[in-house]
TIRO-2110 file (N, C-alpha, C; in Angstrom, 1 decimal):
// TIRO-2110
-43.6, 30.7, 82.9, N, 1, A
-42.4, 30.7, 82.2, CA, 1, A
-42.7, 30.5, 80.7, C, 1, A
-41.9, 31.1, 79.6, N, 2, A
-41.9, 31.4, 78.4, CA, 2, A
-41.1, 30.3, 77.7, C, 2, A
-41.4, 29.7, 76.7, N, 3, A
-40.3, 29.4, 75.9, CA, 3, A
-39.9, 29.6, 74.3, C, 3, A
-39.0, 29.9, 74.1, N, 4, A
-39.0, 30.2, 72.3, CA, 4, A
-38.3, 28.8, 71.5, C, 4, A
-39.0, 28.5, 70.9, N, 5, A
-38.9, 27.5, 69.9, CA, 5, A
-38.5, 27.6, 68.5, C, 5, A
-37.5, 27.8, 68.4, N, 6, A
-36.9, 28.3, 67.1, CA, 6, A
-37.3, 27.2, 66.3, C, 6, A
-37.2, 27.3, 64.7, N, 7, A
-37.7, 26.4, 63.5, CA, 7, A
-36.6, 25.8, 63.4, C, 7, A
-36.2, 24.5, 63.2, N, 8, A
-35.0, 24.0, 62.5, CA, 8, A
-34.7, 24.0, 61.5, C, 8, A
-33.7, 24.0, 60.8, N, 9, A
-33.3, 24.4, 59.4, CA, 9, A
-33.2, 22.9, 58.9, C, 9, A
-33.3, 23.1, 57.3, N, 10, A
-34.0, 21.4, 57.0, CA, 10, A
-32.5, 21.5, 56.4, C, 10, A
-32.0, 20.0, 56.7, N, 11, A
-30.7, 19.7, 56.0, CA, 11, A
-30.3, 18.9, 55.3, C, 11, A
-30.6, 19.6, 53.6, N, 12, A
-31.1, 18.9, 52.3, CA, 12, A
-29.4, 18.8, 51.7, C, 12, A
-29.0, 17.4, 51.4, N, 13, A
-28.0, 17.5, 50.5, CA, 13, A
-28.2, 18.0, 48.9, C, 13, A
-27.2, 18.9, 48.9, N, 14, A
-26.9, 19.0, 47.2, CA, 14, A
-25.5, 18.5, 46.6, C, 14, A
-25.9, 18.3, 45.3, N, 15, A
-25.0, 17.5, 44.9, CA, 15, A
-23.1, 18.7, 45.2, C, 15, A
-22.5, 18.0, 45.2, N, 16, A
-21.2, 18.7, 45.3, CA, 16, A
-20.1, 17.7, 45.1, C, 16, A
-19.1, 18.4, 45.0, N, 17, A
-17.5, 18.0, 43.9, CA, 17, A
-16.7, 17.9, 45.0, C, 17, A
-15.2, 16.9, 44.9, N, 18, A
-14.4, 16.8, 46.2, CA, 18, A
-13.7, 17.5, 45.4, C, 18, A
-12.8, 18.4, 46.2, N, 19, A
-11.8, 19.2, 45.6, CA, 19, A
-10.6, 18.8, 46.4, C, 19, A
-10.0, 18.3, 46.1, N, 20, A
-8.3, 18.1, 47.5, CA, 20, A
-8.9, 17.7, 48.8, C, 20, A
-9.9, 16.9, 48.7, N, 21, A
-10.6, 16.2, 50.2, CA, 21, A
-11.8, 16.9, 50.7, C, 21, A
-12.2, 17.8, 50.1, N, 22, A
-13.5, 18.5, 50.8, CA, 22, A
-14.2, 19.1, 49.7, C, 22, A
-15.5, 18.3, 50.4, N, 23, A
-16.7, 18.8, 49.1, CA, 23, A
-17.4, 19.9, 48.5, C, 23, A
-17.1, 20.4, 48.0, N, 24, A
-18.0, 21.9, 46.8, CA, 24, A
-18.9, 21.3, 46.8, C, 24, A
-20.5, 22.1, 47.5, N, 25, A
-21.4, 22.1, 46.8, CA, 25, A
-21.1, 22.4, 44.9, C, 25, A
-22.2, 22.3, 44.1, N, 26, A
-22.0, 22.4, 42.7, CA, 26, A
-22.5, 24.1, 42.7, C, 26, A
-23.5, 24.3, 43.4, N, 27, A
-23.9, 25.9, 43.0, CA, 27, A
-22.3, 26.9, 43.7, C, 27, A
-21.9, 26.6, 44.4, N, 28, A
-20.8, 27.6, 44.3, CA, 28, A
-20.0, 27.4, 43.5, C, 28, A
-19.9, 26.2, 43.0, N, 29, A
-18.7, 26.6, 41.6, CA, 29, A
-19.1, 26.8, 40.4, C, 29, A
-20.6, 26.8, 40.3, N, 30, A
-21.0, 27.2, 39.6, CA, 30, A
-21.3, 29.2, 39.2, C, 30, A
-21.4, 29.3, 40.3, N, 31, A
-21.2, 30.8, 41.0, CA, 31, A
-19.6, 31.3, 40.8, C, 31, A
-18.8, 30.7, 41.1, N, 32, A
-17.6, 30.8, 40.9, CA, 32, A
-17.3, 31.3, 39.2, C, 32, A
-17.5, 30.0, 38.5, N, 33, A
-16.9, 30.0, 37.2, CA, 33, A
-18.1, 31.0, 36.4, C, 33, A
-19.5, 31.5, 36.8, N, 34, A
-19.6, 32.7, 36.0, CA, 34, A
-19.3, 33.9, 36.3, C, 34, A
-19.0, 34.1, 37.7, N, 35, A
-18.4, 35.1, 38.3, CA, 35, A
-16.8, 35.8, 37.7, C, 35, A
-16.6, 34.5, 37.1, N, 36, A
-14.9, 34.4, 36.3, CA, 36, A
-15.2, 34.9, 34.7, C, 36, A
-16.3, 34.4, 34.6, N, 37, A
-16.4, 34.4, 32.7, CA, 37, A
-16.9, 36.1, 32.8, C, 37, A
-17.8, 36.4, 33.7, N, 38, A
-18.1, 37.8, 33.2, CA, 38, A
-17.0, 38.5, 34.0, C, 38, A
-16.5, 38.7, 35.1, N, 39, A
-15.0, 39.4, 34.9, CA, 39, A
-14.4, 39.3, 33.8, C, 39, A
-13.6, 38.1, 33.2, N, 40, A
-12.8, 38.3, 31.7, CA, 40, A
-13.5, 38.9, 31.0, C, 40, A
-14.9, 38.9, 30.8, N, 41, A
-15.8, 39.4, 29.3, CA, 41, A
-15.5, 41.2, 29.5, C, 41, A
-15.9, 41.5, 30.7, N, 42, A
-16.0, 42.8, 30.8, CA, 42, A
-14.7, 43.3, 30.9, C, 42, A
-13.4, 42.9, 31.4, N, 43, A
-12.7, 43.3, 30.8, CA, 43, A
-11.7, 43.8, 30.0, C, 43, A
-12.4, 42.9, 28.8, N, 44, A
-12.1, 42.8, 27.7, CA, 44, A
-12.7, 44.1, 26.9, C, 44, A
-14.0, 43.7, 27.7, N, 45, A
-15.0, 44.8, 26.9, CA, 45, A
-14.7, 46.2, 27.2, C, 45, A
-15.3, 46.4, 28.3, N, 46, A
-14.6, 47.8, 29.2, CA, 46, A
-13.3, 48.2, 29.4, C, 46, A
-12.3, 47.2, 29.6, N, 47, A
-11.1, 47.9, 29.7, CA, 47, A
-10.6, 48.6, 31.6, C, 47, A
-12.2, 48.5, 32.2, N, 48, A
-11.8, 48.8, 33.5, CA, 48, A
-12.0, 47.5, 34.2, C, 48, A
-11.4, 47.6, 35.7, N, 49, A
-11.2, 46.8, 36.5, CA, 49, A
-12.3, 47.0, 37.7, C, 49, A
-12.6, 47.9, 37.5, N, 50, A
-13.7, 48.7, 38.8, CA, 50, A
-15.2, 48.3, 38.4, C, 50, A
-15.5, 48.6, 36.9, N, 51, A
-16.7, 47.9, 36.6, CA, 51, A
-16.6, 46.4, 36.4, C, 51, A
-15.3, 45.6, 36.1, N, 52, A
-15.4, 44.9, 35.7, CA, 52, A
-16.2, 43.6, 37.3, C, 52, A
-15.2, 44.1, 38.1, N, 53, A
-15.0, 43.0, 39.0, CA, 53, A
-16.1, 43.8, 40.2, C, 53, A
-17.0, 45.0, 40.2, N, 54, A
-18.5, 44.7, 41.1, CA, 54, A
-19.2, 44.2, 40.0, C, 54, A
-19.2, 44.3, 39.1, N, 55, A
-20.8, 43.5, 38.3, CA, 55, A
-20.3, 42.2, 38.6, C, 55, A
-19.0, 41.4, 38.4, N, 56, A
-18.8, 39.9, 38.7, CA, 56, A
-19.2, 39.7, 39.8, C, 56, A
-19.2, 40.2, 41.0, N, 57, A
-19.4, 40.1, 42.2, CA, 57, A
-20.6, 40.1, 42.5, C, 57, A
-21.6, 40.9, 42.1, N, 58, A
-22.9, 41.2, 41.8, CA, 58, A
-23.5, 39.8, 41.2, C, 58, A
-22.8, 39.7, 39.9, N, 59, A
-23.7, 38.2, 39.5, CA, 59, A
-23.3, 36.8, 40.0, C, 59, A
-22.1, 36.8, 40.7, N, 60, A
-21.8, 35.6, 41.6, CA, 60, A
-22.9, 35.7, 42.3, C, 60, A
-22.9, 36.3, 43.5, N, 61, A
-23.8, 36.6, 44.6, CA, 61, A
-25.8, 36.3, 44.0, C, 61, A
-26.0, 36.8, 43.0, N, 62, A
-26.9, 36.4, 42.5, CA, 62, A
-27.1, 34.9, 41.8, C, 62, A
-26.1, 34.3, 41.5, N, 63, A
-26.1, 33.2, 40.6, CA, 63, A
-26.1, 31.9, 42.1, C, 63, A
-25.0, 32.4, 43.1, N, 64, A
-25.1, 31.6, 44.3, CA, 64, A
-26.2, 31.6, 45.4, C, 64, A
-26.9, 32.4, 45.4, N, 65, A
-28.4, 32.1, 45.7, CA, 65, A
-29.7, 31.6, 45.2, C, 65, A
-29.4, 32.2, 43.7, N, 66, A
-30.8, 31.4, 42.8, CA, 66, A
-30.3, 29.5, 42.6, C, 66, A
-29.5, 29.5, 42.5, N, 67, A
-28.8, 28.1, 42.2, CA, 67, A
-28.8, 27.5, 43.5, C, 67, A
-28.6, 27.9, 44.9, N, 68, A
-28.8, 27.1, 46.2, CA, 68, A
-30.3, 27.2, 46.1, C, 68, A
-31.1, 27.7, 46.3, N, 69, A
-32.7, 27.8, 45.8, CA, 69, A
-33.1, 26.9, 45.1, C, 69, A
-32.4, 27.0, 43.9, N, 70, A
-33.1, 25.9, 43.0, CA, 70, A
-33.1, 24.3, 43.0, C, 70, A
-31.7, 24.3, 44.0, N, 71, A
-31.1, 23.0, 44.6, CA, 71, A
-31.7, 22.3, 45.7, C, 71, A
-32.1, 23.7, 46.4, N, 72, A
-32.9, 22.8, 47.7, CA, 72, A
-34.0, 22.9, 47.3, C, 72, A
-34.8, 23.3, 46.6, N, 73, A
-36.2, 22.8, 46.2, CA, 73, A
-36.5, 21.1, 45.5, C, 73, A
-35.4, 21.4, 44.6, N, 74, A
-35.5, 20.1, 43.8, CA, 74, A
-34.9, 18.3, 44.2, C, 74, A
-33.9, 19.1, 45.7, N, 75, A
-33.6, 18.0, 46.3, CA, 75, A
-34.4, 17.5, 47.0, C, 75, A
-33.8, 15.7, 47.2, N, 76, A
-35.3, 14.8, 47.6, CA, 76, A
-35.6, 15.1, 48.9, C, 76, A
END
């Protein structure tokens, strides 16, 4: 008989915000609020809605992974 042993996932607190009783991690609202600043920038800039809001989405998604990354590294 076989058995598979999966790895456990390590479960590192990051700091996070209560919002109306439940906690925000900090990297998603941080992800959030540039996700918002480059929507408004572009547009402003561009004038479209189509490029505006995939590049925001694009750098949320990027900004909410390097920032969980950088959080669980640095957590104790």
């Amino acid at each position: 008989m076989t058995t598979l042993d999966l790895p456990t996932r390590r479960s590192t607190r990051v700091a996070g915000v209560d919002i109306a009783g439940t906690e925000w991690p900090l990297y998603k609202l941080e992800a959030l609020a540039v996700g918002f600043l480059i929507l408004v920038a572009l547009l402003v800039v561009t004038g479209t809605a189509q490029t505006a809001v995939l590049t925001a989405a694009a750098v949320s998604t990027v900004t909410w992974w390097v920032r969980l990354a950088y959080y669980r590294r640095t957590s104790p």
